[in-house]
FIROLUM-985872 format. One record per atom (N, C-alpha, C): x, y, z. Coordinates in steps of 0.001 Angstrom, whole numbers, plus 500000, padded with zeros to 6 digits. Example, Ala and Ser with C-alpha at 12.3 -4.5 7.8 and 13.67 -1.06 7.14 Angstrom:
BEGIN
x_y_z
513190_494310_507800
512300_495500_507800
513200_496700_507800
512850_497750_507080
513670_498940_507140
512900_500030_507870
END
This chain:
BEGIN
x_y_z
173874_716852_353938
173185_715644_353467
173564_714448_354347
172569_713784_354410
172867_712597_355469
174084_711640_354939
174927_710627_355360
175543_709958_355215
174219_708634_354211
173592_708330_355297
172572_706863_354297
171156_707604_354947
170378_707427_353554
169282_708182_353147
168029_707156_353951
167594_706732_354918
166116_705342_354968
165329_706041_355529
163751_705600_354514
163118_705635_355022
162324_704324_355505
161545_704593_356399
160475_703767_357214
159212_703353_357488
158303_702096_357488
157588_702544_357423
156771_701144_358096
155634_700640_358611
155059_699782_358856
154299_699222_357634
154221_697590_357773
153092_697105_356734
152895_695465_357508
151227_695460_357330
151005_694424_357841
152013_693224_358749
152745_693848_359983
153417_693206_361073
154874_693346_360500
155244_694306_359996
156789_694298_359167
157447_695570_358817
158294_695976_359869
159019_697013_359410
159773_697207_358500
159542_697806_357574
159651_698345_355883
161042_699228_355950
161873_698738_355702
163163_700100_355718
163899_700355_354092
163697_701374_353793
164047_701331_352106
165545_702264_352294
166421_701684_351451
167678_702587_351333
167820_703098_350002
167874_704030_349383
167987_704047_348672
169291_704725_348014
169929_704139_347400
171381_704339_346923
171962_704343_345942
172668_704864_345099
173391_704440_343567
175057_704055_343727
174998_703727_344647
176885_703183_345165
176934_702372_344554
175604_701162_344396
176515_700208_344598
175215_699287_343112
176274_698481_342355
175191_697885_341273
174863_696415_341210
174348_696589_342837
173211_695358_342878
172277_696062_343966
171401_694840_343723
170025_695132_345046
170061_694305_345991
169969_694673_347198
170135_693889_348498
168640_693655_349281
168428_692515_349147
166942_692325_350293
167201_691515_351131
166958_691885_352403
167138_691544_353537
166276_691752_354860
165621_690309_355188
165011_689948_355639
165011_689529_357739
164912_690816_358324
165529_690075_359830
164751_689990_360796
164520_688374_361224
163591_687899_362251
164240_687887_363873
163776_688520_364760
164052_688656_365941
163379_688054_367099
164079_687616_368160
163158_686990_368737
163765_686368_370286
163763_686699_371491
164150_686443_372534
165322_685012_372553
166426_684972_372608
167625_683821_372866
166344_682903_374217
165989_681466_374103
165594_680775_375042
165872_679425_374435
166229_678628_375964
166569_677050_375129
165752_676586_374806
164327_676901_374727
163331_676015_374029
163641_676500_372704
163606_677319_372376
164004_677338_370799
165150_677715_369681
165748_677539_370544
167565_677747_370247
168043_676676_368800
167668_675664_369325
168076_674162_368640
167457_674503_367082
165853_675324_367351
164735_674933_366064
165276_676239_365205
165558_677297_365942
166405_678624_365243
167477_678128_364880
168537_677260_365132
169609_676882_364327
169460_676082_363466
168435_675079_363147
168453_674364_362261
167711_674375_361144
166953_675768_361732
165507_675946_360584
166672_676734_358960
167516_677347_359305
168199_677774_358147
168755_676380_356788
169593_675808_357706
169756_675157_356892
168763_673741_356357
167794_673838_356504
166689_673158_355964
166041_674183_354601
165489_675594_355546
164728_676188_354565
165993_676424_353265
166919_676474_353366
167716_676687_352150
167743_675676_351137
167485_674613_351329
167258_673342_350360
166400_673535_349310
164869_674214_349872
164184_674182_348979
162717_675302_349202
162159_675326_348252
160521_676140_348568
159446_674975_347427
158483_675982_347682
157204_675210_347472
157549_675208_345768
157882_675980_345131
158001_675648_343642
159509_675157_343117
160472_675215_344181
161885_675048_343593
162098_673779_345007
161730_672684_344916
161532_672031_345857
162930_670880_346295
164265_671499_345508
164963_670692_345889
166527_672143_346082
167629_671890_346138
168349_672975_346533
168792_673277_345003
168900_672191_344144
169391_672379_342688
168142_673224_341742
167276_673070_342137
165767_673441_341695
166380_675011_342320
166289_675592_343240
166203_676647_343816
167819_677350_343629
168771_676664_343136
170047_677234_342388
169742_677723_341038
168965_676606_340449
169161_677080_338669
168381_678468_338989
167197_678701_339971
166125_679701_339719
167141_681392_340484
167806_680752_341146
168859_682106_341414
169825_682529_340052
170351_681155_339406
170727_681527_337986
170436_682005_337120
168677_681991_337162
167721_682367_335874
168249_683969_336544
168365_684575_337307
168554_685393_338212
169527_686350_337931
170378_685715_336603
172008_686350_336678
172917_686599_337889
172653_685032_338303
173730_684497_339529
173183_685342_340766
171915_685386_341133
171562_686121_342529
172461_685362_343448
172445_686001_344813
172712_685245_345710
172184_685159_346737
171624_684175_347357
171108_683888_348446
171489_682989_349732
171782_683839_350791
172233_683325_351912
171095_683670_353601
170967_682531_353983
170114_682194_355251
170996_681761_356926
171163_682512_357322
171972_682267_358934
171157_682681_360029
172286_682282_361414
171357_683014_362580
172416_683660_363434
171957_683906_364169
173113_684854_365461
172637_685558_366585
173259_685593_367383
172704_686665_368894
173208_687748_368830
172292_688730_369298
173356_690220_369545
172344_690222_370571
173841_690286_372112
172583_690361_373383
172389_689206_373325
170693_689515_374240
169930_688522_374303
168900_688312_373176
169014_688427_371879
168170_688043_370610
168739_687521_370240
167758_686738_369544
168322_685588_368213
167626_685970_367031
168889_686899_366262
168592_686638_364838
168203_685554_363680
167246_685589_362909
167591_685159_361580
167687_685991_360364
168727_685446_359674
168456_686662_358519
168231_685848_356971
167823_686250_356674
167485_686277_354883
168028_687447_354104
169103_686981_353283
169686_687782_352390
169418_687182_351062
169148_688582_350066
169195_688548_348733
169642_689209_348265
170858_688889_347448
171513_690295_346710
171254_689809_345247
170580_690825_344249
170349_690210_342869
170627_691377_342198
171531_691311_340554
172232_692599_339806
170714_693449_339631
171217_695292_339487
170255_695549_339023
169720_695874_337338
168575_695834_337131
168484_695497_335405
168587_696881_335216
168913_698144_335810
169378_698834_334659
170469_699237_334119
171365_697661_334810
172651_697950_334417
172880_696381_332876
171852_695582_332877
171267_694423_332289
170849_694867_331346
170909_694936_329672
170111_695710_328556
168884_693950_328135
167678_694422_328238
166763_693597_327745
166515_692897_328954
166878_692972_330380
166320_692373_331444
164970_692449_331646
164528_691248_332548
163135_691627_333027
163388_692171_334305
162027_692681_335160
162075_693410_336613
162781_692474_337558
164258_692546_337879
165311_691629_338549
164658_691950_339969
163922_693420_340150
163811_693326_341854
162490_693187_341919
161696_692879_340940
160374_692233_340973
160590_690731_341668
161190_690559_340867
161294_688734_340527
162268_688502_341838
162994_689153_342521
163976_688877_343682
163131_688978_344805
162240_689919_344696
161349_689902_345957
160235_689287_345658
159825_688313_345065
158939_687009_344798
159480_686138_345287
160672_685863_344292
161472_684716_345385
161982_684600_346912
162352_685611_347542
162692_685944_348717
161235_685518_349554
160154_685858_349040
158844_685884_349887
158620_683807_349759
159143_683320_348427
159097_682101_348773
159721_681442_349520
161210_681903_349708
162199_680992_350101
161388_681578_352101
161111_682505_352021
160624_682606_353838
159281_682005_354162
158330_681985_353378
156926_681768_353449
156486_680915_352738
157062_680206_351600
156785_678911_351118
157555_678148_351079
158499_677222_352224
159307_676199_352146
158552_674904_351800
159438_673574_351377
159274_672651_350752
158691_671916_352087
156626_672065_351875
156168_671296_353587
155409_670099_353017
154848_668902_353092
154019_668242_352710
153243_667760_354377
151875_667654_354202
151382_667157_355566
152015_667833_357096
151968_669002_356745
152398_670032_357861
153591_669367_358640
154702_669083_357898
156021_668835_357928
156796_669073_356832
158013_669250_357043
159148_669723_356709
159683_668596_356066
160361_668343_354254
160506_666833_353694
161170_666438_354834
161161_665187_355201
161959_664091_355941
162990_663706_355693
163452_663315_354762
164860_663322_353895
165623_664456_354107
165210_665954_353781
165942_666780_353825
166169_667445_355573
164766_667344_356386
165436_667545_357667
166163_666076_358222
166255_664979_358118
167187_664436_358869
168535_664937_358291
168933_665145_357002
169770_665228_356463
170527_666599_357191
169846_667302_356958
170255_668799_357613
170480_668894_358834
169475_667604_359823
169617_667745_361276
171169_667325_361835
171527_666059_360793
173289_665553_360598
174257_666515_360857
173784_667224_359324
174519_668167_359189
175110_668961_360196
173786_669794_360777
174184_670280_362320
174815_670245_363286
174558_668632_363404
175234_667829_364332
176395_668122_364440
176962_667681_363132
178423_667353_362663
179290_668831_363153
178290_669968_362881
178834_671270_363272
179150_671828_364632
178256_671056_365111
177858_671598_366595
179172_670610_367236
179782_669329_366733
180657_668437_367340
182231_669000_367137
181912_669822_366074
183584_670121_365388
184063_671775_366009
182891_672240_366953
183769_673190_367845
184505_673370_368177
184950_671882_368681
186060_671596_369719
187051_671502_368898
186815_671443_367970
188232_671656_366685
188823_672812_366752
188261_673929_366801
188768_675241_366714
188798_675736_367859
190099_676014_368747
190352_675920_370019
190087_677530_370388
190337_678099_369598
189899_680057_370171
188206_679661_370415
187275_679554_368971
186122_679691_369226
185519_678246_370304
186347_677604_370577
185894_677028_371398
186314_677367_373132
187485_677691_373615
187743_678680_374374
186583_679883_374590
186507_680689_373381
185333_681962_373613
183888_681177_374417
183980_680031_373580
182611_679276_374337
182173_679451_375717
183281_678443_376161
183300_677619_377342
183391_678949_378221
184594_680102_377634
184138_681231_378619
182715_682178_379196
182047_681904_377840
180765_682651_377769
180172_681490_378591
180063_680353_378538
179421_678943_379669
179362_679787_380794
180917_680230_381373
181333_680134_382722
180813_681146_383088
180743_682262_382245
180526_683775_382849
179247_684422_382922
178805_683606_381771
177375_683750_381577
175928_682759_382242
176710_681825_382907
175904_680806_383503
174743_681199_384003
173403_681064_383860
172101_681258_384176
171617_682615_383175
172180_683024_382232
172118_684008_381517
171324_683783_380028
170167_684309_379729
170237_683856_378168
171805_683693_377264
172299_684835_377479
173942_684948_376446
174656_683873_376642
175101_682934_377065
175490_681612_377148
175027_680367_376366
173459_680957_375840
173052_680279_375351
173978_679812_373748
173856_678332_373014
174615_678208_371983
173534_678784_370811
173970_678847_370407
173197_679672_368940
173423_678942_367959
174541_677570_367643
174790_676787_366800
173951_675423_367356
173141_675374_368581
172258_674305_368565
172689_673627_370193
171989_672536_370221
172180_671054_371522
172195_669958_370837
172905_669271_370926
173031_667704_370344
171819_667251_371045
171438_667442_372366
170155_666561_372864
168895_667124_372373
169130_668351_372090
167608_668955_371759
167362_668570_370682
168667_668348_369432
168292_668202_367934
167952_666453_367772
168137_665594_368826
167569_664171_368807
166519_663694_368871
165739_664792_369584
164174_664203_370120
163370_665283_369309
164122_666043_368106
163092_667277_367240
162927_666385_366339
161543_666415_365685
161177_665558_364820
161017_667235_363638
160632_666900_362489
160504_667416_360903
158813_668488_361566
158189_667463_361984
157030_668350_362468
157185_669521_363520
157807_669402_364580
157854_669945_365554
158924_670837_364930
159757_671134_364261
160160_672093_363256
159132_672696_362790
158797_672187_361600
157427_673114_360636
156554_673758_361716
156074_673643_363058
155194_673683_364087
156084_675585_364351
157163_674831_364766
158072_676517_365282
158175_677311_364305
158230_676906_363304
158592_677670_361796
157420_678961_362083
156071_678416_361948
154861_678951_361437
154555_680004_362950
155110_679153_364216
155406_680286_365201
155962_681264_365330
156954_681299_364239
157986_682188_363832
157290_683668_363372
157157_682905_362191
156717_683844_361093
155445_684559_361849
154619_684187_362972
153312_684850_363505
153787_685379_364470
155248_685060_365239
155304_685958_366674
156522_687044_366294
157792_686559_365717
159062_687574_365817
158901_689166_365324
159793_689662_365576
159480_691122_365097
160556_690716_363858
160242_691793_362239
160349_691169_361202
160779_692520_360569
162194_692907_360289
162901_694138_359623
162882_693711_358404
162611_694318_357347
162669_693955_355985
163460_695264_354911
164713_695079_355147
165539_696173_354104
166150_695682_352803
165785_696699_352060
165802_697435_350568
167057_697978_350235
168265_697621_349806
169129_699184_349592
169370_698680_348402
169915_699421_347526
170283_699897_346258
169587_700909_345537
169689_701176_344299
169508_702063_342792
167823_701599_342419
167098_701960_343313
165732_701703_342894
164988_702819_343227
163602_702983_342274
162031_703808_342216
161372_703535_343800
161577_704282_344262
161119_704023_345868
159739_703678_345759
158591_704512_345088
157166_704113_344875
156819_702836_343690
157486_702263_343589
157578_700952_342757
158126_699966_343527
158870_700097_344202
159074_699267_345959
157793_699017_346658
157558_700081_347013
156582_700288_347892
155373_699368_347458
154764_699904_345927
153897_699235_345413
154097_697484_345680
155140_697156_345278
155721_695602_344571
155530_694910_346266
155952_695714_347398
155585_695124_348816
154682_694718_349105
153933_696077_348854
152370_695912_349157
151634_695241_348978
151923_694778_347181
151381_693255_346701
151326_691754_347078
153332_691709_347288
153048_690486_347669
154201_690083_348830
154655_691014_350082
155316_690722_351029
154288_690870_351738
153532_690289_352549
152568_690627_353001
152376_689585_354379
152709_689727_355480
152992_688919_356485
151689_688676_357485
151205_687724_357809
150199_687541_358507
150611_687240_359901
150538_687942_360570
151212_688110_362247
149894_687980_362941
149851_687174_363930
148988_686869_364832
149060_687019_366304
150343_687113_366588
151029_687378_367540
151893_688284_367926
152554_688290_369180
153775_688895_369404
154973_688321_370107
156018_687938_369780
157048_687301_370675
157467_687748_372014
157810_687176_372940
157744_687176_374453
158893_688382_374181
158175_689423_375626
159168_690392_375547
160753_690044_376036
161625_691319_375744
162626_690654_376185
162514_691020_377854
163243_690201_378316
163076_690571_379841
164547_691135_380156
164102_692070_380781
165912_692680_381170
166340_692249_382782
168001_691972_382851
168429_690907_383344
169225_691828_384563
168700_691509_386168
169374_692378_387015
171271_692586_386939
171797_693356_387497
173189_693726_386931
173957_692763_387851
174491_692223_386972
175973_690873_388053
176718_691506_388983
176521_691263_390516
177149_691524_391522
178474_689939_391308
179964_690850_391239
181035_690220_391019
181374_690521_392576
181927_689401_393201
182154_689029_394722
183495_688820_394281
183946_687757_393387
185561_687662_393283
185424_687209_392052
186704_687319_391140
186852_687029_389928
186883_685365_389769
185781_685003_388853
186428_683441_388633
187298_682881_387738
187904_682126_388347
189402_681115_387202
188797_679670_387388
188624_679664_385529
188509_678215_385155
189720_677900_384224
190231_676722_384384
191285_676253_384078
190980_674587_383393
191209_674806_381647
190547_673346_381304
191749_672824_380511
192279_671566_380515
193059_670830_379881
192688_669966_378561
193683_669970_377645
193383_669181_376417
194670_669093_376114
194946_668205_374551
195942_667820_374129
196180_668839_373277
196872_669952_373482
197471_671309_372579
198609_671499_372821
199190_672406_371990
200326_672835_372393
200315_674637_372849
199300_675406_372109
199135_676710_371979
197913_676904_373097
197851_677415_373979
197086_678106_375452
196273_678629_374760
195190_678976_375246
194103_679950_375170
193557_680744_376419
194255_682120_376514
193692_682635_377449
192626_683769_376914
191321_683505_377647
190404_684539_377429
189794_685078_378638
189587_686412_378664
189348_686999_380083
187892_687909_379249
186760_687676_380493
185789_688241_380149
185275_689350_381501
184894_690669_381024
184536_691676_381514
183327_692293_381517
183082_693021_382775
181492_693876_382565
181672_695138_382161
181253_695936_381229
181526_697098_380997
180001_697832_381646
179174_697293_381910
177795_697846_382242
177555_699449_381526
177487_699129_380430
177262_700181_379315
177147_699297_377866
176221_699538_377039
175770_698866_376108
175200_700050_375052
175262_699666_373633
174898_700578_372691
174283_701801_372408
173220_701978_373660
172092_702848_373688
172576_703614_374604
173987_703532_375631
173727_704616_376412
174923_705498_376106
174813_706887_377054
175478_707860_376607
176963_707938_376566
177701_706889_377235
178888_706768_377396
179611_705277_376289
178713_704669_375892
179069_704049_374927
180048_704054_373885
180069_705616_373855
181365_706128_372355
182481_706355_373189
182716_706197_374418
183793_706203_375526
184052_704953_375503
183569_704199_375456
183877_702725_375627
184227_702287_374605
183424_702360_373498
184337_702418_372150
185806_702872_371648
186278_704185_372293
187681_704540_372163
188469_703799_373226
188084_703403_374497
188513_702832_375318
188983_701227_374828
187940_700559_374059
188505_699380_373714
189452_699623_372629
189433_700353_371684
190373_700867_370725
191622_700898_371255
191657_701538_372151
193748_701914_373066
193685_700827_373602
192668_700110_373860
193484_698919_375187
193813_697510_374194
192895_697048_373133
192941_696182_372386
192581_695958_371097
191854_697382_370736
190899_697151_369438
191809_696614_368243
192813_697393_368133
193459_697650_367117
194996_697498_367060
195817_697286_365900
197122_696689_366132
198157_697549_366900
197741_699052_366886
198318_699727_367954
198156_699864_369199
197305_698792_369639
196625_698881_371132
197692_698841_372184
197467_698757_373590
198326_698328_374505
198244_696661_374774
197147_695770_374225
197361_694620_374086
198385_694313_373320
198239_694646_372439
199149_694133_371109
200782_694323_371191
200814_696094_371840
201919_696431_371746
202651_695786_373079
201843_695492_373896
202621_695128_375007
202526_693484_375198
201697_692510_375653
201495_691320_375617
202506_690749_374412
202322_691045_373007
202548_690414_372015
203896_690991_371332
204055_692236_371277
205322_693038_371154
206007_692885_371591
205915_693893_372433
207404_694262_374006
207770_692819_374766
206814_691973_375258
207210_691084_375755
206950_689338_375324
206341_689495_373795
206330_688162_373406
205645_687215_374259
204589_687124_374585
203869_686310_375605
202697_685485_375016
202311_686134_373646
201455_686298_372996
201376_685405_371249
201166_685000_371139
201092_684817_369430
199659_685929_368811
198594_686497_369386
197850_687025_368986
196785_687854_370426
196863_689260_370859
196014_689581_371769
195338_690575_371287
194179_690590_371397
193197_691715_371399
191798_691482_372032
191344_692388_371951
189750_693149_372672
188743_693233_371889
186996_692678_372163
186072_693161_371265
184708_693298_372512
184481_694381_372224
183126_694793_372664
181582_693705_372544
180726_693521_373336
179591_693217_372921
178667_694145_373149
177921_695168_372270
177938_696166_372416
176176_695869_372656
175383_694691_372940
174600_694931_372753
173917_694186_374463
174826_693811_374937
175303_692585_376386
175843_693543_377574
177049_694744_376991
177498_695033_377802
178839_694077_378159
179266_693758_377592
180407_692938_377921
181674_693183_376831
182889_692766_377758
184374_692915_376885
184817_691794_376843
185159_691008_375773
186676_689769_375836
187669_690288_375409
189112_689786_376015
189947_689832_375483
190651_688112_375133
191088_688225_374177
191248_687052_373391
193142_686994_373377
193909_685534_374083
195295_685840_373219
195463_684526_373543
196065_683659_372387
197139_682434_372405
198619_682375_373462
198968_682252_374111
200241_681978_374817
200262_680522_374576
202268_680778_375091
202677_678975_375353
201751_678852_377239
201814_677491_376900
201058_677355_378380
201689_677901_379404
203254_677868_379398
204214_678442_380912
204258_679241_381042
203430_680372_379943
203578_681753_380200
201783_682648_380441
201062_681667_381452
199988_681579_381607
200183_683420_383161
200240_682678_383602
200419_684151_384616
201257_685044_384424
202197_685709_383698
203161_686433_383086
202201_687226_382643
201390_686208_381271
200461_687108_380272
199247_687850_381098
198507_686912_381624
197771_687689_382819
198021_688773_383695
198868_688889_383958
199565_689985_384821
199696_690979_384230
199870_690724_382579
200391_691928_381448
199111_692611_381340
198128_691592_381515
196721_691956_380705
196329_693168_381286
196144_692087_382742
195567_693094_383908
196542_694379_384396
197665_694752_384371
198480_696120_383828
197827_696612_383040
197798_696561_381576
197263_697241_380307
196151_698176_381132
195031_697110_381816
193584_697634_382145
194014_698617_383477
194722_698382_384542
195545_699280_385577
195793_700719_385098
196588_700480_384065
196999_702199_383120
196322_702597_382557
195162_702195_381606
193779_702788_381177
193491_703535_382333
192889_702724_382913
192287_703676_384363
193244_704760_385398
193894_704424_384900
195214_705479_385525
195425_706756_384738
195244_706425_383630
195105_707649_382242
196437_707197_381783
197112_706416_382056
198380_706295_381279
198473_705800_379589
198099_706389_379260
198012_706825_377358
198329_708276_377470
198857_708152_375734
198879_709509_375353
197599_710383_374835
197423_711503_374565
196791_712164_373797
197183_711944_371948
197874_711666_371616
198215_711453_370377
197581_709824_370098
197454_708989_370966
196762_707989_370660
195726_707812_370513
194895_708708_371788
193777_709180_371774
193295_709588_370307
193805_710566_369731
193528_711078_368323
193515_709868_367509
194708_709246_367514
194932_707597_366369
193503_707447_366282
193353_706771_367723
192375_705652_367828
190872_706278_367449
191200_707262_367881
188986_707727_367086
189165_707870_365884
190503_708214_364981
190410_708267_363959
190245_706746_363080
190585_705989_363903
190959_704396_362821
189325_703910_363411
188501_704361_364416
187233_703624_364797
186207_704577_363798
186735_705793_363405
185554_706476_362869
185687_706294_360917
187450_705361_360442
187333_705127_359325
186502_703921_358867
186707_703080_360380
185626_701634_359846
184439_701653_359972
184108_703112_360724
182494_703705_360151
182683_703582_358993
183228_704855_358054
183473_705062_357070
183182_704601_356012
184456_703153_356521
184653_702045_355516
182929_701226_355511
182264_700835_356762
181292_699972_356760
180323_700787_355283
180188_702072_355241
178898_702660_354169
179380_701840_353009
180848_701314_352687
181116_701260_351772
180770_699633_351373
179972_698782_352086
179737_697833_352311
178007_697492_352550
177250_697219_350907
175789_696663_351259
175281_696269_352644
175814_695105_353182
175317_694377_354191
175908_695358_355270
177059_696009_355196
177771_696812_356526
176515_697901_356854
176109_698771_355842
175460_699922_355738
173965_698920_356975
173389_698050_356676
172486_697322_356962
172595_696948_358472
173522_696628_358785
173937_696215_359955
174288_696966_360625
174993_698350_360483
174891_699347_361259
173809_699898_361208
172177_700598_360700
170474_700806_360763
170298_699612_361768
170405_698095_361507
169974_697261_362943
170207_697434_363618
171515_697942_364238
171813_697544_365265
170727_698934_366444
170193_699733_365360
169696_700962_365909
168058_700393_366089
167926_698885_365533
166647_698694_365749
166933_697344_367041
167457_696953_367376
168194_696326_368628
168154_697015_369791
168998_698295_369768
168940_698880_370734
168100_700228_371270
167169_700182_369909
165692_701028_370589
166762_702345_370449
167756_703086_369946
169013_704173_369944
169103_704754_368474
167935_705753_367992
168674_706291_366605
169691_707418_366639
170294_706660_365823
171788_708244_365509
172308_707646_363810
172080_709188_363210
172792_708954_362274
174024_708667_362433
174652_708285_361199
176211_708373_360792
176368_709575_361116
176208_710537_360827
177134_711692_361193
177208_711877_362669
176095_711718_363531
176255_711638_364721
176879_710742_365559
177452_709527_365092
177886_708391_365765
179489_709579_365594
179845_709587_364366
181151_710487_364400
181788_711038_364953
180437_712222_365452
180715_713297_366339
180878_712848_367631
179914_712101_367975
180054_711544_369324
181136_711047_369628
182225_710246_368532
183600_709824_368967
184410_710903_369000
184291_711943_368168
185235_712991_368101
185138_713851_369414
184035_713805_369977
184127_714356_371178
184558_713842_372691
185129_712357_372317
185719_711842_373543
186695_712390_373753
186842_712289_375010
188346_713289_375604
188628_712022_376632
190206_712453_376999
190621_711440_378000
190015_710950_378974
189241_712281_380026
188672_712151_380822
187294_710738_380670
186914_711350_379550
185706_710271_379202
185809_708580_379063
187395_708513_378859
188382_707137_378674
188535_706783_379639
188413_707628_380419
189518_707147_381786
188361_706824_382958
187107_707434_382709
185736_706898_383296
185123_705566_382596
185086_705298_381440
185046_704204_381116
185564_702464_381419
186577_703047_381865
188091_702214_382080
187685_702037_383514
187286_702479_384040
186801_702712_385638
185552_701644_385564
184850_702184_384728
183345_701248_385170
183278_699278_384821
184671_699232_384210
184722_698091_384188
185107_697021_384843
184691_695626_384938
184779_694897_386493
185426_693185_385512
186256_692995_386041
186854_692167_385643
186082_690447_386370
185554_689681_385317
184283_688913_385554
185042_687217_385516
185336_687006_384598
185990_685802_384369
187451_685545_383805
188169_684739_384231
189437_683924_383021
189330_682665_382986
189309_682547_381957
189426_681136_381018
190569_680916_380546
191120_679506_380849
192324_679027_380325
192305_677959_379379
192152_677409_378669
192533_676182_377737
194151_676500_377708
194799_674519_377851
196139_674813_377850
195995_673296_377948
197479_672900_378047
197621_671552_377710
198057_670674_379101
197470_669157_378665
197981_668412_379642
198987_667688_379803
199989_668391_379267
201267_667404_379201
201815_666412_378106
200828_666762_377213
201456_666481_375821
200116_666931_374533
200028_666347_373684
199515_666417_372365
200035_667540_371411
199741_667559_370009
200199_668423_368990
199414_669274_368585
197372_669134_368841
197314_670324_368234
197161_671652_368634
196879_672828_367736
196671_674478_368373
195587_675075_368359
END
C-alpha cells in the first residue's frame, strides 16, 4: 500500500489533488499559485498576501473575516509567499475541524471551501482597487519588514550572500519585496496584478483529510471554478555558472558574533538521478548534529557557536551557515573547506553512512506525520516535473553507497564566501 494515497485531476485551469486520509482530525485546503520569480512582480507577490488577508467581499474587514473563521470552530487561515528555485509561490491555507468528529455540525468542508474561494477570488475591491486604507496600511507594514532584516544578522548574511552569488540570477531576487518598488505601487496597480494572477499562474489546489472523495469532487465542481485566460511566462532555464575563482565578500557592522556563510554549486537539483546522493552527502558533511560540520568546526575545535549545511534542492545550490568570533574568520574557513576535502576523499565511515540515510529517511517519515509536510513533499513533485512515491524516495536513499557520496562531493564547486563581522566595536549578534 502506498505511503499517501492522491489522486489527480484537472478542472477548469486547476490542478485538483485530493488526499485522502483518516490520520489526522482536521481538513486541510490548500491553495498554490506559481509563477516565474521576476522584479516586475516580486514587490506585488509580497504584498498581495498581506492585504488579501484583511478582508473579502462579504467579511470586508480582518475582524469580519475572524469571527467568520470562528463561526468555523476556530478554522485557520494563513496566506504567505516563497521561492523554491526560480518560482514564486503563493499559498492559501485552510485547515478547518472535521464535522464528523463535531455532533450536530453543519458541512465544515462545504462551508471551508466557500470561504477559501472568497478569501482568493473575492477580496475587499471597490472601483477596481484594493480599499486604500487597508493597502497603504499593509504597504507600511511591509516596509517595516523589509527594513528589519538587517536586524537578524544570519538571515541577513544568507541575503547579501544570495545578492553576491546569485547576481544577474532570478534566485537573488527578494521575495519579502523593494522599498522602491512598494513607493510608486499604488492600490490599483495591485488589484491590476491580482486579476493577472488569478488568469496567468499555474494553480495546485490540495484536499487532505477524512473526506467522501465524490462529494469533494462534486462541492469543486460547483463552486472552485477558476477562469484562466492565460498562461504565465515560461520558466526559462538558466545556462550553468562557469566559476573562474571563488569570490570573497567581506562586510562590516557593529556586532560582536561573525557570520560566515559559504555558498556552493552542486549542479544537481531534485529531478535528477543523483539527487538522493546529494542528499546523504549533505547529511555527513552538515545536515545533521552528527555531521562533520558540527563535529568538527563547532566541537573538536570550537570555532563555531552554530555550523551546518542546507540544500536548495530546487536551484541546485548548498549553504553552509556558522557564527564565529570575528578572529577566528580563516581558521573556520579552512575547517570548512577540509570537511568538503575529506568528503571527496571518502574520508567517512560506513557506519555513518548508515546513521545518516537513516535520520534523512526518518524526517521522511516524520514529514507524513505532518498535514502541511505530507503537502509539501506532492509539491515539490509538481515543481520539479519528478514523480516518486514515498516509498521510492526511501529506496533511492537506501541505495546510496559511498561511492555515490563520494561522486557527489566531487561535482561540487565552491561559488562564494560571505563574511559579516565587526568593525571594531558595537554589541549586537
Amino acid at each position: 500500500m502506498k505511503a499517501v494515497e492522491e489522486e489527480m485531476y484537472q478542472q477548469e485551469g486547476t490542478h485538483i489533488h485530493l488526499i485522502p486520509t483518516n490520520k489526522f482530525k482536521t481538513i486541510h485546503l490548500i491553495a498554490k499559485f506559481k509563477a516565474p520569480l521576476t522584479r516586475e512582480t516580486v514587490s506585488k507577490r509580497a504584498l498581495l498576501p498581506y492585504v488579501l488577508r484583511q478582508g473579502t467581499k462579504s467579511y470586508p474587514s480582518r475582524a469580519a473575516l475572524e469571527n467568520e473563521l470562528d463561526e468555523l470552530y476556530g478554522a485557520g487561515l494563513g496566506i504567505d509567499g516563497g521561492k523554491r528555485g526560480n518560482s514564486h509561490i503563493l499559498s492559501f491555507r485552510l485547515e478547518v475541524a472535521n464535522d464528523k468528529f463535531i455532533p450536530h455540525a453543519p458541512n465544515m468542508l462545504d462551508a471551508a471551501v466557500e470561504l477559501l474561494k472568497e478569501v482568493i477570488f473575492e477580496p475587499n475591491v471597490k472601483d477596481n482597487q484594493f480599499d486604500e486604507d487597508i493597502f497603504n496600511r499593509e504597504r507600511e507594514t511591509l516596509k517595516q519588514r523589509i527594513e528589519s532584516v538587517i536586524e537578524d544578522k544570519m538571515n541577513y548574511a544568507q541575503m547579501r550572500l544570495i545578492d553576491e552569488m546569485c547576481e544577474d540570477e532570478a534566485y537573488a531576487l527578494h521575495v519579502q519585496g523593494y522599498l522602491e518598488d512598494l513607493e510608486s505601487l499604488t492600490s490599483s496597480d495591485l488589484y491590476s496584478y491580482y486579476k493577472q494572477l488569478l488568469a496567468e499562474d499555474q494553480l495546485d489546489f490540495y484536499v487532505l483529510g477524512d473526506f467522501d472523495t465524490d462529494q469533494v469532487k462534486n462541492k469543486l465542481a460547483d463552486s472552485f471554478v477558476r477562469k484562466q485566460h492565460g498562461s504565465a511566462p515560461e520558466q526559462t532555464s538558466e545556462p550553468r555558472k562557469q566559476i573562474s575563482e571563488v569570490r570573497e565578500i567581506i562586510e562590516k557592522q557593529n556586532i560582536q558574533q561573525a557570520k560566515l556563510h559559504i555558498g556552493y554549486r552542486t549542479h544537481c537539483t531534485y529531478e535528477d538521478a543523483g539527487y538522493y546522493a546529494l542528499q546523504v552527502f549533505n547529511g555527513i558533511f552538515g545536515g545533521f548534529p552528527n555531521s562533520k560540520l558540527f563535529m568538527n568546526v563547532r566541537e573538536k575545535h570550537s570555532l563555531a557557536y552554530y555550523a551546518a549545511s542546507r540544500l536548495e534542492s530546487h536551484k541546485g545550490l548548498m549553504f553552509v551557515f556558522s557564527g564565529i568570533a570575528p578572529e577566528d574568520y580563516e581558521k573556520a574557513r579552512n575547517i570548512i573547506e577540509l570537511q568538503l576535502k575529506d568528503m571527496r576523499a571518502g574520508s567517512f565511515e560506513e557506519d555513518i553512512l548508515e546513521e545518516t540515510k537513516g535520520l534523512i529517511i526518518n524526517d521522511i517519515l516524520e514529514t507524513l506525520d505532518h498535514p502541511q509536510g505530507i503537502i509539501e513533499l506532492l509539491y515539490q513533485q509538481i515543481l520539479s516535473g519528478k514523480h516518486a512515491e514515498v516509498d521510492d524516495m526511501i529506496s533511492g536513499i537506501r541505495k546510496v553507497t559511498k561511492d555515490d557520496v563520494i561522486k557527489a562531493a566531487n561535482s561540487i564547486e565552491e561559488d562564494t564566501v560571505y563574511l559579516l563581522t565587526n568593525n571594531g566595536g558595537g554589541e549586537d549578534a
